[in-house]
PDB file of N, H, CA, C and O in Angstrom:
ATOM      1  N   UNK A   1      85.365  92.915  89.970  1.00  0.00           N
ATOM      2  CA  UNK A   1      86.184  92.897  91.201  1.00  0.00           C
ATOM      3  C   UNK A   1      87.203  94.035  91.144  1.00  0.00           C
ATOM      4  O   UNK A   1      88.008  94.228  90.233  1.00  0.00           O
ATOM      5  N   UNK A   2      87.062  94.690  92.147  1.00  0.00           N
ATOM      6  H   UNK A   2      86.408  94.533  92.887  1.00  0.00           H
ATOM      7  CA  UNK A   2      87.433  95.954  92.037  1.00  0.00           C
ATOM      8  C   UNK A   2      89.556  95.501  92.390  1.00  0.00           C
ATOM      9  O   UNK A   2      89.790  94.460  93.005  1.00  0.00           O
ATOM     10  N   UNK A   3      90.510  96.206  92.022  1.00  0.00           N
ATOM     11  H   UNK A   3      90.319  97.051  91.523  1.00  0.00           H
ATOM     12  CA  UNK A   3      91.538  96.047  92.393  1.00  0.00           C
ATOM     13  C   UNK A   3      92.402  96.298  93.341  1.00  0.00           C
ATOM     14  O   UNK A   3      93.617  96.109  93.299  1.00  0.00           O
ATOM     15  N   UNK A   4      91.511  96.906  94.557  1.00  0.00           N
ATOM     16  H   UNK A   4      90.524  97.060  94.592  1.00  0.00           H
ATOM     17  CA  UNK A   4      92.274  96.798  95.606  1.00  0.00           C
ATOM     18  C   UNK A   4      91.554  95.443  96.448  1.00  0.00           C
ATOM     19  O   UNK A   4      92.024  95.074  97.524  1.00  0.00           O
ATOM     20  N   UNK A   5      90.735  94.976  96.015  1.00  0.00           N
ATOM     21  H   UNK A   5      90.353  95.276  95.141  1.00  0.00           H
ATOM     22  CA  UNK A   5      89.775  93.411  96.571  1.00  0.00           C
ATOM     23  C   UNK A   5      90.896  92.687  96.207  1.00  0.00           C
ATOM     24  O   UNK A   5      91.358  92.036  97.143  1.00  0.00           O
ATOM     25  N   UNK A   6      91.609  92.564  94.938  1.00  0.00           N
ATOM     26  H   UNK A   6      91.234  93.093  94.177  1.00  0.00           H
ATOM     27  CA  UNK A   6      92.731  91.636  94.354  1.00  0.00           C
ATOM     28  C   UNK A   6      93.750  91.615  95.177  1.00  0.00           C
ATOM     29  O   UNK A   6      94.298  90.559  95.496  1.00  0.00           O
ATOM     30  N   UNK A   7      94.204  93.046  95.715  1.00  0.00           N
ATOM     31  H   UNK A   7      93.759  93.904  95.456  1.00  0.00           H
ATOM     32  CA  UNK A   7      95.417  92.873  96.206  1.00  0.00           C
ATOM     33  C   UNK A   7      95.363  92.138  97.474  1.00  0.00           C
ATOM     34  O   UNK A   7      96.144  91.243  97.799  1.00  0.00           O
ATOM     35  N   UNK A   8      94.026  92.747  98.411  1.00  0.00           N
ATOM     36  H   UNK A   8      93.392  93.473  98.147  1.00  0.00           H
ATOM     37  CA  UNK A   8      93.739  92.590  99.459  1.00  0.00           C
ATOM     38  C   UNK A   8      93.641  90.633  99.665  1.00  0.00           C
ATOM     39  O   UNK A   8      94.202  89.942 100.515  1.00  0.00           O
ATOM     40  N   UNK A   9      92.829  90.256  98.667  1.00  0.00           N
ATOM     41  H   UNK A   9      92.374  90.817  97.976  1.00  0.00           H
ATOM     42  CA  UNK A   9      92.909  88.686  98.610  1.00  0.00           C
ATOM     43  C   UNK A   9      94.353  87.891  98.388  1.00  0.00           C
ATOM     44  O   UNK A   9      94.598  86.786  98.873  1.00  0.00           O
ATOM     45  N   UNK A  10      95.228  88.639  97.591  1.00  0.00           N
ATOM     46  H   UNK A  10      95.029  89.536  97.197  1.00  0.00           H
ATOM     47  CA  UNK A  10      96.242  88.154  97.151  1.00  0.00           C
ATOM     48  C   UNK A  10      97.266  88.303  98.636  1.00  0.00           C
ATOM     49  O   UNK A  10      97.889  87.363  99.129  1.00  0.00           O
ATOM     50  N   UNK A  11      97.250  89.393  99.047  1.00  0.00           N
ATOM     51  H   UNK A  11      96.744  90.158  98.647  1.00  0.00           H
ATOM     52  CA  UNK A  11      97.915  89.339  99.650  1.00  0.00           C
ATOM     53  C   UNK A  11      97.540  88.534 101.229  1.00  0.00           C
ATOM     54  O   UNK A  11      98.501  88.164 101.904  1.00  0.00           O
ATOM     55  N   UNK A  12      95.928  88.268 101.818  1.00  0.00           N
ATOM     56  H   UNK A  12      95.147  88.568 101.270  1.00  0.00           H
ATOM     57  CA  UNK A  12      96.011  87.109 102.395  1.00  0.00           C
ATOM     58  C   UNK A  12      96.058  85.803 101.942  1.00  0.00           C
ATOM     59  O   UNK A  12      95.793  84.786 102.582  1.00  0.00           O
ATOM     60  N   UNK A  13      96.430  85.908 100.741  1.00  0.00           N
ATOM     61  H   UNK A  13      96.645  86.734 100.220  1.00  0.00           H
ATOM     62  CA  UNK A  13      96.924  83.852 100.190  1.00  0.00           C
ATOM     63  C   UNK A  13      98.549  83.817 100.558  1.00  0.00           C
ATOM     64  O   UNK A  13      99.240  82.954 101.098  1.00  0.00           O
ATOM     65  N   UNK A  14      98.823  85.012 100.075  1.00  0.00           N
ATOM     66  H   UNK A  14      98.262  85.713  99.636  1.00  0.00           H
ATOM     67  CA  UNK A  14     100.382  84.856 100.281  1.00  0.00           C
ATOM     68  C   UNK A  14     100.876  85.061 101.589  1.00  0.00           C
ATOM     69  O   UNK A  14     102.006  84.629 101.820  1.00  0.00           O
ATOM     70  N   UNK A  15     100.324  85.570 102.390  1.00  0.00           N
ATOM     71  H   UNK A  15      99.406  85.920 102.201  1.00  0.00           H
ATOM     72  CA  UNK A  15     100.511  85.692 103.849  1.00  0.00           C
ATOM     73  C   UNK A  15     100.349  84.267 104.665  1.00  0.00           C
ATOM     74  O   UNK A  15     101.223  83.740 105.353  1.00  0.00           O
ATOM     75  N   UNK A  16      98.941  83.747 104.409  1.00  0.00           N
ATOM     76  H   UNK A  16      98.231  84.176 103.850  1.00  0.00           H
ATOM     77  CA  UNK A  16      98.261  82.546 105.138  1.00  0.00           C
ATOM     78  C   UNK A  16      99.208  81.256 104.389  1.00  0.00           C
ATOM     79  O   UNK A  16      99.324  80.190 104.993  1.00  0.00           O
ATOM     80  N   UNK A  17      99.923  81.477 102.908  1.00  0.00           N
ATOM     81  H   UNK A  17      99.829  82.343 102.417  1.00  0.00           H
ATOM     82  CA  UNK A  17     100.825  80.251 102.297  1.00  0.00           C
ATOM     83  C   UNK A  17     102.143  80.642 103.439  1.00  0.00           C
ATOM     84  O   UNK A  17     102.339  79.729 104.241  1.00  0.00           O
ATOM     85  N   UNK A  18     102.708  81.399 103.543  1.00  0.00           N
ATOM     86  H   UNK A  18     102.549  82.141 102.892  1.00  0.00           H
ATOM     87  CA  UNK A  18     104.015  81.812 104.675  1.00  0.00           C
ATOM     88  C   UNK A  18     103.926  81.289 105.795  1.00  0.00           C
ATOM     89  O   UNK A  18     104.887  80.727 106.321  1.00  0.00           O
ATOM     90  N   UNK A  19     102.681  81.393 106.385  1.00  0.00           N
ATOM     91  H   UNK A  19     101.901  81.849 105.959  1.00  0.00           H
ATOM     92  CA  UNK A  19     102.354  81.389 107.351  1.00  0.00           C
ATOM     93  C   UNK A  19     102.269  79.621 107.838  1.00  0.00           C
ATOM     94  O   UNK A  19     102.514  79.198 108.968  1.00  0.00           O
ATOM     95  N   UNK A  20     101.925  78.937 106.843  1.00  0.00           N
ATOM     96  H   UNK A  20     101.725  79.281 105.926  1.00  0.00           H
ATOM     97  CA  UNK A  20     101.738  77.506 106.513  1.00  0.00           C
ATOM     98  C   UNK A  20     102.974  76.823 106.278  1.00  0.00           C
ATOM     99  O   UNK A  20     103.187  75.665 106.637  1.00  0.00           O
ATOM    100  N   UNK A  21     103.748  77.522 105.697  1.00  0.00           N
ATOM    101  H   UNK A  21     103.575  78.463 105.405  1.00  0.00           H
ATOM    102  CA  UNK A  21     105.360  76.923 105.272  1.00  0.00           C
ATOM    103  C   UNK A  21     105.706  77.209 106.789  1.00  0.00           C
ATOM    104  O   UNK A  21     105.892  76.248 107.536  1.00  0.00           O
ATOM    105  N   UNK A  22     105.791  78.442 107.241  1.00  0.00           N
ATOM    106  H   UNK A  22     105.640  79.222 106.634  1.00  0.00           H
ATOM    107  CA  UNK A  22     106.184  78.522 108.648  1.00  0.00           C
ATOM    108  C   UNK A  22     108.174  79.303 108.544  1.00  0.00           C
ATOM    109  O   UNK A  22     108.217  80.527 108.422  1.00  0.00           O
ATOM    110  N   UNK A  23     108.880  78.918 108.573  1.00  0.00           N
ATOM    111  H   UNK A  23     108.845  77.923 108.673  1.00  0.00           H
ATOM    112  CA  UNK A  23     110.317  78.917 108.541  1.00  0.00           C
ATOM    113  C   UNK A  23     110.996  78.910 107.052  1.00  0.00           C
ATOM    114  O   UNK A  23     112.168  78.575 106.882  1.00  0.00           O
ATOM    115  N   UNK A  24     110.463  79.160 106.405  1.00  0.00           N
ATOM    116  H   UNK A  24     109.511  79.432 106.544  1.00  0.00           H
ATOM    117  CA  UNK A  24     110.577  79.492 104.742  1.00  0.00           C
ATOM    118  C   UNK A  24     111.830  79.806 103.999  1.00  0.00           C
ATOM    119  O   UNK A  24     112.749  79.621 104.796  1.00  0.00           O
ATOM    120  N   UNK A  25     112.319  80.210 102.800  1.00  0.00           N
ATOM    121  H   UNK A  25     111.572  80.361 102.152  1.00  0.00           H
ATOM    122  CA  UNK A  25     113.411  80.460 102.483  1.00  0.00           C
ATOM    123  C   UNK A  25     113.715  81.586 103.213  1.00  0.00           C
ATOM    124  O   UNK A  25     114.791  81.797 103.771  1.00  0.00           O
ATOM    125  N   UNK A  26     112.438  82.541 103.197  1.00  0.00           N
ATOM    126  H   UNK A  26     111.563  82.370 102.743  1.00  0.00           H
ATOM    127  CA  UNK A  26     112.672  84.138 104.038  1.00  0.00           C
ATOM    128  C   UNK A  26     113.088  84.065 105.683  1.00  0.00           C
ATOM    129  O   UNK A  26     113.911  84.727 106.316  1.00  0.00           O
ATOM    130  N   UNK A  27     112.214  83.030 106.083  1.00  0.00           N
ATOM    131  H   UNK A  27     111.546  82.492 105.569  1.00  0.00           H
ATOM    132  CA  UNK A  27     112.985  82.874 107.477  1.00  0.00           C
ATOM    133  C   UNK A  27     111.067  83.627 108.262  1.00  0.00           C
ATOM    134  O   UNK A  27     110.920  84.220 109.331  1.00  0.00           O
ATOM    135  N   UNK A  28     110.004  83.281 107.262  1.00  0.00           N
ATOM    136  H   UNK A  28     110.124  82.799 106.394  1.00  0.00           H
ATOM    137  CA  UNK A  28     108.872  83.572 107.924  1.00  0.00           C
ATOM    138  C   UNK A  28     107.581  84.557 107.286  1.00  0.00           C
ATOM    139  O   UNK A  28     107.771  85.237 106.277  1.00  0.00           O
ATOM    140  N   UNK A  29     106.583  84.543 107.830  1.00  0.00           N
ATOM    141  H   UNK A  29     106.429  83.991 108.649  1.00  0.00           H
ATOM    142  CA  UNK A  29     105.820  85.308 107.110  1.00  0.00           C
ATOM    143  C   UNK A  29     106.393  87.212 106.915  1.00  0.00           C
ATOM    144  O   UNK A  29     106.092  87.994 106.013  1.00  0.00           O
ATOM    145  N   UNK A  30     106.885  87.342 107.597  1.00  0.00           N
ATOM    146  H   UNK A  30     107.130  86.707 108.330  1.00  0.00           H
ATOM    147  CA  UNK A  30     107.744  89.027 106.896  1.00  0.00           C
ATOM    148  C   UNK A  30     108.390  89.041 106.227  1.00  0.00           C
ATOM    149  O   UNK A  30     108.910  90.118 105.936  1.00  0.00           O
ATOM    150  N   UNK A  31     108.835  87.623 105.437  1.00  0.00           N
ATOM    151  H   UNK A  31     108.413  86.748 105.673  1.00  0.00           H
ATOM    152  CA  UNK A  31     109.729  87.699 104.374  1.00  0.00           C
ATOM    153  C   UNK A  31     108.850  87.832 102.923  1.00  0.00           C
ATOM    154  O   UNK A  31     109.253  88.091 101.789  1.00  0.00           O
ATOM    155  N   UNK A  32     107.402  87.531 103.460  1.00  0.00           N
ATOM    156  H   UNK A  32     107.075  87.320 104.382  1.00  0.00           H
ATOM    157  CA  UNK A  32     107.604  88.022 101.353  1.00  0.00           C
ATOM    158  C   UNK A  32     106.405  88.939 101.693  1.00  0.00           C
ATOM    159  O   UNK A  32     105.403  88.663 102.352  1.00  0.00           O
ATOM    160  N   UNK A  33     106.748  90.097 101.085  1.00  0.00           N
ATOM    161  H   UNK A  33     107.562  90.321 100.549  1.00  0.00           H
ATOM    162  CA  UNK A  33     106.331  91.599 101.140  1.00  0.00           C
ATOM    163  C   UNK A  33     106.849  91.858 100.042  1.00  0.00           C
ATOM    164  O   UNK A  33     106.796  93.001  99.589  1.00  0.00           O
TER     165      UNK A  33
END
């Protein structure tokens, strides 16, 4: 698995988990970048 597949997956878990919390400590999915 090549490592931009990793980031690319990682970063829709952590997007779609934000996205699921909704109103988060960050205040939403643009908060964790």
């Amino acid at each position: 698995m090549s490592a931009k597949k990793v980031l690319v997956l990682f970063g829709a878990v952590t997007f779609g988990a934000s996205v699921l919390v909704g109103c988060g400590e960050d205040g939403g999915p643009a908060g964790l970048r």
